[in-house]
C-alpha positions in Angstrom: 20.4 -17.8 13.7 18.9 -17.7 17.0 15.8 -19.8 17.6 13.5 -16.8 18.4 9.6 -16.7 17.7 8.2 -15.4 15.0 7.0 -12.6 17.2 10.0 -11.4 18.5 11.4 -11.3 14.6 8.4 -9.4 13.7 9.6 -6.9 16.2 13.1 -6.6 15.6 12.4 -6.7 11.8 10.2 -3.6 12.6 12.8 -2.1 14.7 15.6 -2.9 12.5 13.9 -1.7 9.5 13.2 1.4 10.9 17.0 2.4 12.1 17.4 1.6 8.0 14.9 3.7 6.9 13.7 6.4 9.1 11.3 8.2 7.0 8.5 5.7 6.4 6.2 8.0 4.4 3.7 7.2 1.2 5.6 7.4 -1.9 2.1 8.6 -3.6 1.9 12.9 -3.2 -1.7 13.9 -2.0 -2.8 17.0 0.2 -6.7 15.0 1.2 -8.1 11.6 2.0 -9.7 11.9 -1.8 -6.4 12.4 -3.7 -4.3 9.1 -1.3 -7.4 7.3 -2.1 -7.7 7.9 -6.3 -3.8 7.5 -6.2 -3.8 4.5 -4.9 -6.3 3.2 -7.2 -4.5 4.2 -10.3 -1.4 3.0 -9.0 -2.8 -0.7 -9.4 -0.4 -2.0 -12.3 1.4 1.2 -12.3 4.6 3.0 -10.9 3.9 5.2 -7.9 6.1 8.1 -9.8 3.8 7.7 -13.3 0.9 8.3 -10.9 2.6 11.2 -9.5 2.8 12.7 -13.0 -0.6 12.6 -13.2 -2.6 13.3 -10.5 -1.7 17.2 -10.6 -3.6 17.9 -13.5 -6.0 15.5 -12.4 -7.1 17.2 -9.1 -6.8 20.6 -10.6 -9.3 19.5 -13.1 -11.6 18.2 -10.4 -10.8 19.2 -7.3 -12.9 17.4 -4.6 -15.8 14.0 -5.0 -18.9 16.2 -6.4 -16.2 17.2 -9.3 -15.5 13.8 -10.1 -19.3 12.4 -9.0 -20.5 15.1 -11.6 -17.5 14.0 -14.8 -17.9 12.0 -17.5 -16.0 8.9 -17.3 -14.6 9.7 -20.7 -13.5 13.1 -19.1 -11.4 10.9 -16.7 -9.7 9.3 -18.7 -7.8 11.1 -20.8 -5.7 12.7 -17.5 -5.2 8.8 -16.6 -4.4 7.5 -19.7 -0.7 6.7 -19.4 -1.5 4.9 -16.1 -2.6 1.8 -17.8 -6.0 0.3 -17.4 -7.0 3.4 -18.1 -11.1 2.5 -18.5 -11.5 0.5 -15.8 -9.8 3.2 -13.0 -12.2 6.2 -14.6 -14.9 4.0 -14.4 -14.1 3.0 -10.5 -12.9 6.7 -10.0 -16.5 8.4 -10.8 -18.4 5.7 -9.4 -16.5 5.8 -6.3 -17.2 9.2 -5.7 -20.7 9.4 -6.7 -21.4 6.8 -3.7 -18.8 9.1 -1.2 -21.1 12.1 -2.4 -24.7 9.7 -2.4 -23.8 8.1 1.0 -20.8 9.5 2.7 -21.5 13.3 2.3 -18.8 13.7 -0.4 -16.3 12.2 3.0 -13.7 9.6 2.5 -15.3 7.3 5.8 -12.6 6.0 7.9 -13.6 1.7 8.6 -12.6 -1.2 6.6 -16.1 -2.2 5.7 -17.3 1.1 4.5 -14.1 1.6 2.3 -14.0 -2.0 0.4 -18.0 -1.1 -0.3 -16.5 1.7 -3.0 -16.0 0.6 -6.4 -12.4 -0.7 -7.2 -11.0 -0.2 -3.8 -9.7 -3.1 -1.6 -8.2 -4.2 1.4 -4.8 -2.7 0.3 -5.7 0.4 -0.3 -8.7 0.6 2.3 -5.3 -0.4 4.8 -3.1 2.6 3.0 -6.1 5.3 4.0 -6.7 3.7 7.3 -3.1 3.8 8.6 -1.8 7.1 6.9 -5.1 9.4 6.9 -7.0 8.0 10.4 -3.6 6.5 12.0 -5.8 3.2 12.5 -3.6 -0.2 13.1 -2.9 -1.4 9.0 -1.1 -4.0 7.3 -0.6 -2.9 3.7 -0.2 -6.1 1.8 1.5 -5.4 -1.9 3.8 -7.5 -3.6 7.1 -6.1 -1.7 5.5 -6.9 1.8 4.4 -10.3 0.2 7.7 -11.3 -1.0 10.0 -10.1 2.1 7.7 -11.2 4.8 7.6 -14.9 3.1 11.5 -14.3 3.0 11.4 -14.3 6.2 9.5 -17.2 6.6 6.1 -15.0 8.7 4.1 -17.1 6.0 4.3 -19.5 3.1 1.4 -17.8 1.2 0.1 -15.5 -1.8 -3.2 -14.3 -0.6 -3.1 -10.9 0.6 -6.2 -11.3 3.0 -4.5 -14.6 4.5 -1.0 -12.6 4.8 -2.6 -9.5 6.6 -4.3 -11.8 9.4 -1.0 -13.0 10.2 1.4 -9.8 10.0 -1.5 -8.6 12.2 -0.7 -11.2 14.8 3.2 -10.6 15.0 3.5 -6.8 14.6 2.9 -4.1 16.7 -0.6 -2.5 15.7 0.6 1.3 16.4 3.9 0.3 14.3 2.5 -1.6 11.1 1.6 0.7 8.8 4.6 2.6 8.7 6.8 -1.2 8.3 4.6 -2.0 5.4 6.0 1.9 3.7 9.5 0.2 5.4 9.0 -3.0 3.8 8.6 -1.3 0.0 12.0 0.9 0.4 13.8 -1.9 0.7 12.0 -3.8 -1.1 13.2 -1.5 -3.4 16.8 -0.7 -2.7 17.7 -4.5 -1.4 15.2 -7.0 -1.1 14.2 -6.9 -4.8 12.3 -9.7 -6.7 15.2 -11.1 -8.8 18.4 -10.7 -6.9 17.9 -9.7 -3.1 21.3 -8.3 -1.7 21.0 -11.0 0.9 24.8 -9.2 2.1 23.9 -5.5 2.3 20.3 -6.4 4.1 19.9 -4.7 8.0 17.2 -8.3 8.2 20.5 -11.0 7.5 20.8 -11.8 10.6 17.6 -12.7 11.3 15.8 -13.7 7.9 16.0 -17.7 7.0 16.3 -16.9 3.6 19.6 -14.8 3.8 21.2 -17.1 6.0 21.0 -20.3 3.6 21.1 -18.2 0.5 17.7 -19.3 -0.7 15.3 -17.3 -2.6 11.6 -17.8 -2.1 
């Protein structure tokens, strides 16, 4: 493997990655700000496609942040139930919107700090909203970003806050959000927990842990 920086694999990770996968879109189906933001909250511990089940009837049944500011949490929860953790996401869900309706004018706001002030919502999703909704800079850290990245040796770490400081030194800023959506396709389709396809991956050439067949 060539001796290049871990800058310059960043980049041709980013631009490899995106020959691979040129659609680098949110698996999660939403038509507002609102509906990417409850998705992703309910997809905590839960399959992006389940969520997608659900959220239809969801959003019919309360269509914007006064709806949901106004529903009992009990209400909530039946059209969430088969996402798991059921409880804890209504409860997050209506208080989340009660403060966006108390504080925000019923508007999803569009900075890091004023997101990760709503109930249940944190870096990782505040990131998701940022880069797809407002087209800000955002490294989505989930565990398919945290396993291929350390693959690739950008980090030898599990926290997510720790990992985002660094991927936001070696990527592009107008280019990281949509690797991050890269990085969970093939995390996906290749790079997958148990058995990476270390032989079918676009990144062989220039990930450490294809070239000496080690799994991290």
């Amino acid at each position: 493997m060539n001796r290049l920086t871990d800058q310059e694999r960043a980049v041709q990770a980013v631009d490899l990655l995106e020959q691979e996968y040129p659609e680098a879109i949110c698996s999660l189906v939403y038509t507002d700000p609102l509906q990417l933001l409850i998705a992703t909250r309910l997809a905590a511990q839960c399959t992006d496609k389940r969520v997608n089940m659900v959220t239809p009837s969801l959003f019919a049944a309360f269509p914007d942040a006064s709806a949901f500011a106004q529903a009992d949490v009990s209400e909530v929860e039946e059209y969430i139930r088969s996402c798991g953790l059921y409880k804890t996401k209504a409860r997050d869900i209506v208080a989340m919107c009660r403060m966006l309706c108390d504080r925000f004018d019923g508007t999803v706001p569009d900075t890091m700090e004023q997101l990760t002030e709503l109930p249940g919502i944190g870096r990782k999703t505040a990131n998701l909203v940022l880069g797809d909704i407002f087209g800000k800079p955002a490294v989505v850290v989930d565990t398919h970003c945290i396993r291929i990245t350390g693959r690739l040796g950008f980090h030898h770490s599990k926290d997510a806050y720790q990992i985002e400081k660094i991927l936001r030194e070696l990527l592009p800023p107008e280019r990281s959000n949509d690797f991050c959506h890269r990085l969970v396709l093939h995390g996906r389709a290749v790079c997958t927990a148990r058995k990476p396809a270390c032989i079918d991956c676009c990144l062989k050439n220039i990930c450490p842990s294809a070239e000496s067949k080690t799994e991290i």
